[in-house]
C-alpha positions as a Markdown table, in Angstrom:
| # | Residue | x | y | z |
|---|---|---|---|---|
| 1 | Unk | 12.3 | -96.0 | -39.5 |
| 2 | Unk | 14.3 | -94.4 | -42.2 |
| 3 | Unk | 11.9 | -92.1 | -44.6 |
| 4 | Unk | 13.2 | -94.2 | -47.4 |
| 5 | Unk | 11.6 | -97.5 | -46.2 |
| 6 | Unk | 7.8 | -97.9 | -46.7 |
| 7 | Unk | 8.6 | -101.5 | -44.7 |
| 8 | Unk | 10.5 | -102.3 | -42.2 |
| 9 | Unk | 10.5 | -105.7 | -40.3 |
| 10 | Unk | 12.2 | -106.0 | -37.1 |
| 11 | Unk | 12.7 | -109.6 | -35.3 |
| 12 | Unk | 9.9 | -110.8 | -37.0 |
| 13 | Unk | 8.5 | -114.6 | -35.8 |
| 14 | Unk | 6.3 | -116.6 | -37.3 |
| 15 | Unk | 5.1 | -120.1 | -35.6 |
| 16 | Unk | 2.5 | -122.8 | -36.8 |
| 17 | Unk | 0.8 | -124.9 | -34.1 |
| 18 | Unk | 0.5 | -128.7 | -35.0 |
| 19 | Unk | 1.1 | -132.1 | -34.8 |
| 20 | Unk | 3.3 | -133.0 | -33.7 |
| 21 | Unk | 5.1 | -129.9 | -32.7 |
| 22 | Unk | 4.8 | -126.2 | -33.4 |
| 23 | Unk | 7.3 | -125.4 | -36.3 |
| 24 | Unk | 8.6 | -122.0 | -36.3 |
| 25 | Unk | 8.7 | -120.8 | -40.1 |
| 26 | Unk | 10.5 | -117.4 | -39.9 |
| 27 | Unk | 13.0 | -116.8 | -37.3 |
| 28 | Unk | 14.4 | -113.4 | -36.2 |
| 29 | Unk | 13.7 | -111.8 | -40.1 |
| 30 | Unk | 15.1 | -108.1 | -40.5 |
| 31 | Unk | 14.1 | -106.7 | -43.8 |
| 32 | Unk | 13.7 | -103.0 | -45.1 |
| 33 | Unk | 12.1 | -102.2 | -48.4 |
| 34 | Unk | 12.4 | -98.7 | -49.7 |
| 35 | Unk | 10.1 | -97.0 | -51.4 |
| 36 | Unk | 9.9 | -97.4 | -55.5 |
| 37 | Unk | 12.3 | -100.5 | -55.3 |
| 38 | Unk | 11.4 | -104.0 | -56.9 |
| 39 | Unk | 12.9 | -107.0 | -54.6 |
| 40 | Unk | 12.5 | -110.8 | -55.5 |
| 41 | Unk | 12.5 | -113.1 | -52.3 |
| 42 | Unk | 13.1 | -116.5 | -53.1 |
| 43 | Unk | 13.8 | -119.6 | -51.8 |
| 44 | Unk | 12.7 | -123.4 | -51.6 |
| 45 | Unk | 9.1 | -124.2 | -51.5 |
| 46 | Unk | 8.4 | -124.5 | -47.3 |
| 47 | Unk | 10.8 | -121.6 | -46.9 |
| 48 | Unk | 8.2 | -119.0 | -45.8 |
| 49 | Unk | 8.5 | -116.9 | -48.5 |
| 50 | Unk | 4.1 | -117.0 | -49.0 |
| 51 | Unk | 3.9 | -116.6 | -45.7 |
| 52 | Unk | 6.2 | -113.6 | -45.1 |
| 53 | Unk | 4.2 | -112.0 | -48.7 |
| 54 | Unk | 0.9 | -112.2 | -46.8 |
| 55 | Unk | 2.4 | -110.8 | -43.4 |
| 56 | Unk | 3.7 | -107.8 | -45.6 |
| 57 | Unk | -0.2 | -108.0 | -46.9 |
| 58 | Unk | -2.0 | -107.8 | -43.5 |
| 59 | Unk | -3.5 | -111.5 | -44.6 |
| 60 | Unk | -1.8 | -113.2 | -42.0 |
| 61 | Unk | -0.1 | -111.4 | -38.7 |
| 62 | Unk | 3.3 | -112.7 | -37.1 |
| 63 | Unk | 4.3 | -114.3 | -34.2 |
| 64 | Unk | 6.2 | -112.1 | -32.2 |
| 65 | Unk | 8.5 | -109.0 | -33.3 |
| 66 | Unk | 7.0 | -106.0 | -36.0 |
| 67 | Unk | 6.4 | -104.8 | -39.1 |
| 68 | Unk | 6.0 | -101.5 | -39.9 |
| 69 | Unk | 4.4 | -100.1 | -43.0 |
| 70 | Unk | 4.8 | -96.3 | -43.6 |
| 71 | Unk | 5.4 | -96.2 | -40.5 |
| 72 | Unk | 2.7 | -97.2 | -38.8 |
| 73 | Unk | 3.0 | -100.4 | -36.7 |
| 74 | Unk | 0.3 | -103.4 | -38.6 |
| 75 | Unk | -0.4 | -104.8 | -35.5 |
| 76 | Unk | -1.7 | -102.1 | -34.0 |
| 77 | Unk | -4.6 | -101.8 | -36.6 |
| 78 | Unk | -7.4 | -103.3 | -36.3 |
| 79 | Unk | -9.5 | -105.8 | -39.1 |
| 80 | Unk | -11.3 | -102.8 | -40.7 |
| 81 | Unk | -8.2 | -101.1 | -40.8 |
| 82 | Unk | -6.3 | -103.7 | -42.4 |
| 83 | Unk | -9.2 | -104.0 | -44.7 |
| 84 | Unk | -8.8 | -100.7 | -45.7 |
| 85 | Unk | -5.3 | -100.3 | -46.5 |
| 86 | Unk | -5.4 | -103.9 | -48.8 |
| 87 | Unk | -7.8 | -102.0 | -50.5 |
| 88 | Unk | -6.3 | -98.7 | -50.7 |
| 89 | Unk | -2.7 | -99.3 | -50.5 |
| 90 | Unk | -1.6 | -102.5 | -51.5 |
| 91 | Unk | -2.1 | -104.8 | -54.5 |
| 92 | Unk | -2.5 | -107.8 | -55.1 |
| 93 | Unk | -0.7 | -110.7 | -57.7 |
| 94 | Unk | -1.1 | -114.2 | -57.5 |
| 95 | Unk | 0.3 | -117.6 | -59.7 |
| 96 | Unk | -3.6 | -117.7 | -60.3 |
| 97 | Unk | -5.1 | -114.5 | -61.4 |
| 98 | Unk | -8.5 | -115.1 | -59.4 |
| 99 | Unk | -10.7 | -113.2 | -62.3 |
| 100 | Unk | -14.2 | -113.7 | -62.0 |
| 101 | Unk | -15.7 | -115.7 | -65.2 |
| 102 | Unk | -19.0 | -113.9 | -65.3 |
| 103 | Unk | -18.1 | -110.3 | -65.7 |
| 104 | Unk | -16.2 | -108.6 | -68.6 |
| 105 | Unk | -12.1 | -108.3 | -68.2 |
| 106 | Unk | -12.8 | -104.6 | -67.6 |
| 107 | Unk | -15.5 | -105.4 | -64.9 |
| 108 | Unk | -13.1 | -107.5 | -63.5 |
| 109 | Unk | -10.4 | -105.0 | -63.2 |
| 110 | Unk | -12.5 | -102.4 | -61.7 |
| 111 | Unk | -13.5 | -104.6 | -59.0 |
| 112 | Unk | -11.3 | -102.7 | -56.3 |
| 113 | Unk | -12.9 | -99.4 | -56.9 |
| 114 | Unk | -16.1 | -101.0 | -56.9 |
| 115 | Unk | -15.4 | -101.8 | -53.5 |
| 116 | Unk | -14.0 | -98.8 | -52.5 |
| 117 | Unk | -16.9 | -97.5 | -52.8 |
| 118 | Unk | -16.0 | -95.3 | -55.8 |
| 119 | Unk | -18.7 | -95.0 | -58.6 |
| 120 | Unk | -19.3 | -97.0 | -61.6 |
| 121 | Unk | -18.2 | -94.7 | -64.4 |
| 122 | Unk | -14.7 | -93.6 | -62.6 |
| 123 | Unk | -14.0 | -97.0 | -61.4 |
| 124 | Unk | -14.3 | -98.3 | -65.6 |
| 125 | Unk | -12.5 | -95.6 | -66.4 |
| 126 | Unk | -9.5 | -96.0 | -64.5 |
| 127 | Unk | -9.9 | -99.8 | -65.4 |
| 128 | Unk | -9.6 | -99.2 | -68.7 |
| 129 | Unk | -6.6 | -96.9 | -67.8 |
| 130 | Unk | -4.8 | -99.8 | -66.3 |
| 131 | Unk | -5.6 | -102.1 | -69.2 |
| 132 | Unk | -4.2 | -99.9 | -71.7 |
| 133 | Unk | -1.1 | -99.9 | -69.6 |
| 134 | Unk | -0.9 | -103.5 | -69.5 |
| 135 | Unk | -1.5 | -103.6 | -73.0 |
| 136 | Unk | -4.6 | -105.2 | -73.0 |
| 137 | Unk | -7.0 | -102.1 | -74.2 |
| 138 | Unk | -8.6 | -104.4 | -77.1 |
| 139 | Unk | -10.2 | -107.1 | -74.8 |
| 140 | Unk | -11.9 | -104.6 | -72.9 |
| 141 | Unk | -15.9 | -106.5 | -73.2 |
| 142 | Unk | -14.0 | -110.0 | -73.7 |
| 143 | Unk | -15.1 | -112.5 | -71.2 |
| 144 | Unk | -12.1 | -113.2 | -69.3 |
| 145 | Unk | -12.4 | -117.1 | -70.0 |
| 146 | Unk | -11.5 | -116.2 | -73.6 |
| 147 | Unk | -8.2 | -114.6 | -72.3 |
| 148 | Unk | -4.9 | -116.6 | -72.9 |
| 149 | Unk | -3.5 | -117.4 | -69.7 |
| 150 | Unk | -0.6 | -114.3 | -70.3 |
| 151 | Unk | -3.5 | -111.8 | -70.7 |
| 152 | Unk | -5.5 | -113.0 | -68.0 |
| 153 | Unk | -2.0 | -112.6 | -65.8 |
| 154 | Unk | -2.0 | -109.1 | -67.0 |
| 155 | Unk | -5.0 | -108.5 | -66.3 |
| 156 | Unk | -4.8 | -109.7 | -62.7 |
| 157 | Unk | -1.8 | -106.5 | -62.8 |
| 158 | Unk | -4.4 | -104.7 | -64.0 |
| 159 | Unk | -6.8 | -104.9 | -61.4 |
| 160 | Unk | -3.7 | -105.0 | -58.9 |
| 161 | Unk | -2.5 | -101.2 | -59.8 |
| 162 | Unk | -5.9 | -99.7 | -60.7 |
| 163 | Unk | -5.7 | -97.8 | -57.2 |
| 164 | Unk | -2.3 | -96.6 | -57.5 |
| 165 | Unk | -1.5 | -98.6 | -54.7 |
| 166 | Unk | 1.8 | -97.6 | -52.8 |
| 167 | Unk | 3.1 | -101.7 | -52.9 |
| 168 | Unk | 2.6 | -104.5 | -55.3 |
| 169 | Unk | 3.3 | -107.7 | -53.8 |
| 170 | Unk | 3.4 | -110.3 | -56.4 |
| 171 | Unk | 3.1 | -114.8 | -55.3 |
| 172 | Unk | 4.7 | -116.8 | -58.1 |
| 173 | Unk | 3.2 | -114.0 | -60.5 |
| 174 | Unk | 4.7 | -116.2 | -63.6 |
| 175 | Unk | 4.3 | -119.5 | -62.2 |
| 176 | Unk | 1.8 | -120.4 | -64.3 |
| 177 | Unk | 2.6 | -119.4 | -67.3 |
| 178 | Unk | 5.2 | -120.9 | -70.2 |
| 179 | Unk | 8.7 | -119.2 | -71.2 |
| 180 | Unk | 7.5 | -116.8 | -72.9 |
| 181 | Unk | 4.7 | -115.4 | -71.6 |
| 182 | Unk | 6.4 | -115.3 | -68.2 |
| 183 | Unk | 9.4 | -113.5 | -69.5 |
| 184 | Unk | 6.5 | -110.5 | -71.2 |
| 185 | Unk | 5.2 | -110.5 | -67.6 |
| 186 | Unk | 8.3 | -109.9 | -66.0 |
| 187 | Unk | 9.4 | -107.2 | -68.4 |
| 188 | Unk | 5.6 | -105.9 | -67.6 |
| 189 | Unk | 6.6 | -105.9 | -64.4 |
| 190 | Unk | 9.9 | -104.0 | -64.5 |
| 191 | Unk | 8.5 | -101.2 | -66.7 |
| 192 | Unk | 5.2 | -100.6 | -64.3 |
| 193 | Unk | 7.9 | -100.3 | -61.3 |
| 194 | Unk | 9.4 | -97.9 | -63.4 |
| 195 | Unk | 6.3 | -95.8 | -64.5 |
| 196 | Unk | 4.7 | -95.5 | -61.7 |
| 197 | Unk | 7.4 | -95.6 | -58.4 |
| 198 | Unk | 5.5 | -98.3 | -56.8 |
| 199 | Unk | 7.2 | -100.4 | -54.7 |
| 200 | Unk | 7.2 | -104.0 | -55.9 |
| 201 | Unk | 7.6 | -107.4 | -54.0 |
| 202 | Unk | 7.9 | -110.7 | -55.8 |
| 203 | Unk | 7.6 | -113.8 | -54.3 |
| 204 | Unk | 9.0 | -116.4 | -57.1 |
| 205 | Unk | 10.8 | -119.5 | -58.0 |
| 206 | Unk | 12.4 | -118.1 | -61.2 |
| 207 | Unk | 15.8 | -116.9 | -61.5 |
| 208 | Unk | 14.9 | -114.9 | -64.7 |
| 209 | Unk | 12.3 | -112.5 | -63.0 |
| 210 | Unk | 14.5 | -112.7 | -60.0 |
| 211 | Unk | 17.3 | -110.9 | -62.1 |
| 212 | Unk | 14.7 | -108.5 | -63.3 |
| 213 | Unk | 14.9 | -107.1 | -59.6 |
| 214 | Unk | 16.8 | -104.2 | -58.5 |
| 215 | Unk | 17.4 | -106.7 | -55.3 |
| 216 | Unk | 17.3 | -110.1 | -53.9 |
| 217 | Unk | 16.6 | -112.0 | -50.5 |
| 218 | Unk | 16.7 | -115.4 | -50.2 |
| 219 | Unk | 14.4 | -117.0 | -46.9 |
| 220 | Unk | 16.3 | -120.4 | -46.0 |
| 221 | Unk | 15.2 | -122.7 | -42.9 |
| 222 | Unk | 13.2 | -119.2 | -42.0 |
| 223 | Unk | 16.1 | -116.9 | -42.0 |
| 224 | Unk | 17.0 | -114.4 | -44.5 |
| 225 | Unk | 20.1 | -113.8 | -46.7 |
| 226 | Unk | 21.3 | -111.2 | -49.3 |
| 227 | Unk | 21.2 | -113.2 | -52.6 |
């Protein structure tokens, strides 16, 4: 594995049992992702481009072949393990942001130290770190069902990079959103990859916050292209 890459995927497989057949969604996928790079994968919707996101995100394991992050071989950790490095090394973006409507938009984003076990103070500190970054450092005490749907988004990156996490892996992270509010999270997007060297991984339909990507892969009937 070169030092560059902080992934590397090697024959990867992945196959859903069903009626009336098992259909294999990934087939034979190579793939290295350097360190500090953004890439878009995109593709139809059925292409496996979810599922290959959470395979990269220790939510779902493959098939048959490998994926190596930092070196270390995913399927050769165990649950806790993988627990662990979601937590400690790997963020999280979805099309829905997943905030919790009873705590406070900073409470929210401090959620991952909270269960790293970090204490109160530090963990709202660095959450209000991450919302200044976002530019969100006036809704600190709002409820996060008085957000607009673009700051709630933001503050789902928030909560994501509050960590420092090594990757940000990012599901249709401006699918919900309108024009413009998806094009300010895409430009968020490019500037935190830029700030802070993490690598980023975007899962998305849109060709605008593909072209915000240093790179592009496209998954098609399970197999991957250079777009």
């Amino acid at each position: 594995m070169s030092s560059d890459s902080i992934y590397r995927l090697v024959a990867v497989n992945k196959e859903f049992a069903g009626p009336p057949e098992t259909v294999r969604v990934l087939n034979e996928v190579d793939l290295s992702i350097n360190r500090g790079e953004s890439l878009a994968i995109l593709g139809a919707s059925g292409s496996g481009k979810t599922t290959l996101l959470h395979m990269l995100g220790t939510l779902d394991t493959v098939t048959s072949g490998d994926i190596y992050f930092n070196g270390t071989k995913l399927s050769t950790m165990g649950d806790r393990q993988r627990a662990e490095l979601r937590n400690r090394d790997i963020g999280f973006v979805f099309q829905f942001h997943h905030l919790l409507p009873e705590f406070s938009t900073l409470e929210n984003v401090a959620m991952p130290a909270f269960i790293a076990g970090m204490g109160r103070s530090k963990g709202l500190q660095l959450a209000k770190e991450a919302l200044d970054m976002v530019g969100l450092a006036h809704r600190l005490e709002h409820k996060v069902t008085t957000l607009s749907g673009g700051e709630r988004q933001r503050a789902a990156i928030a909560r994501a990079i509050l960590l420092k996490p090594k990757v940000l892996l990012a599901d249709e992270p401006t699918g919900n959103l309108d024009e413009e509010n998806g094009s300010k999270v895409g430009e968020l997007l490019v500037s935190l990859n830029a700030e802070l060297g993490m690598t980023f991984v975007v899962v998305t339909h849109n060709p605008e916050l593909a072209g915000m990507m240093q790179r592009r892969v496209e998954l098609r009937s399970g197999e991957l292209y250079d777009h």
